[in-house]
C-alpha positions, -999 to 999 in steps of 0.1 A, spaced: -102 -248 -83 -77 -268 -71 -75 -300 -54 -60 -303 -17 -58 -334 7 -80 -333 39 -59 -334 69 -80 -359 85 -90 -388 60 -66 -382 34 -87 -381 4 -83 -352 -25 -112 -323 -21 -117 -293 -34 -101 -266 -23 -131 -246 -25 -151 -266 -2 -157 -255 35 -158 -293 46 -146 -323 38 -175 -344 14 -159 -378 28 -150 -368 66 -167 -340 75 -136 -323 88 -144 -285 87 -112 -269 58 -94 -242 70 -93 -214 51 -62 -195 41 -75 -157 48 -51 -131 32 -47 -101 47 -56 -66 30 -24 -41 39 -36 -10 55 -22 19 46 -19 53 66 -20 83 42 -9 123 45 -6 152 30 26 174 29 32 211 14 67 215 -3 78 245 -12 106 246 -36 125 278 -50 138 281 -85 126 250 -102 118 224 -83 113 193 -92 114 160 -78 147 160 -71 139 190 -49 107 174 -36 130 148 -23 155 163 -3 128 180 10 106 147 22 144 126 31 130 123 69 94 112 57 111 83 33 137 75 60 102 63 80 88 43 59 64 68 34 64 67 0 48 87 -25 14 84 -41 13 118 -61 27 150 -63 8 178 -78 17 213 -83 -1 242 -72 -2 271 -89 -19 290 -74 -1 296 -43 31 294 -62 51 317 -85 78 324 -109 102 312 -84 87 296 -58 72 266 -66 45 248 -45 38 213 -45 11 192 -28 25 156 -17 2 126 -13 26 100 7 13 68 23 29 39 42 19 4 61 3 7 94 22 -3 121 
């Protein structure tokens, strides 16, 4: 808790309290806003050995707007000795 000045009598209050004890001016409260993210999911496909220096030429236009990535897993399955296969998790602020 921290002490703030009401805005209309001047006196130190709480800064937890929703009105002023002294006044009764109604505090403000600061509200932070939650970013929102947007997510997707890309399919890379890399020959040789991959890697992320692969995945990233690969994703250039996606980081270019504004995604990043979350995770990056591999996928065997679909993938091989020398093509590689690689689920991408990227995400970015809604606009």
């Amino acid at each position: 808790m921290t002490l703030i000045q009401c805005s209309e009598c001047g006196k130190q209050i709480s800064s937890n309290a929703e009105s002023c004890p002294h006044c009764g001016n109604p505090i403000q409260k600061k509200h932070t806003t939650i970013p929102l993210y947007e997510h997707k999911t890309v399919r890379v496909t890399c020959w040789g050995l991959g890697g992320s220096n692969a995945i990233v030429k690969k994703l250039s236009k996606e980081f270019n707007s504004g995604w990043e990535i979350v995770s990056t897993i591999e996928d065997h399955w679909r993938g091989g000795i020398l093509r590689h296969v690689y689920t991408v998790v990227l995400k970015r602020r809604k606009k």
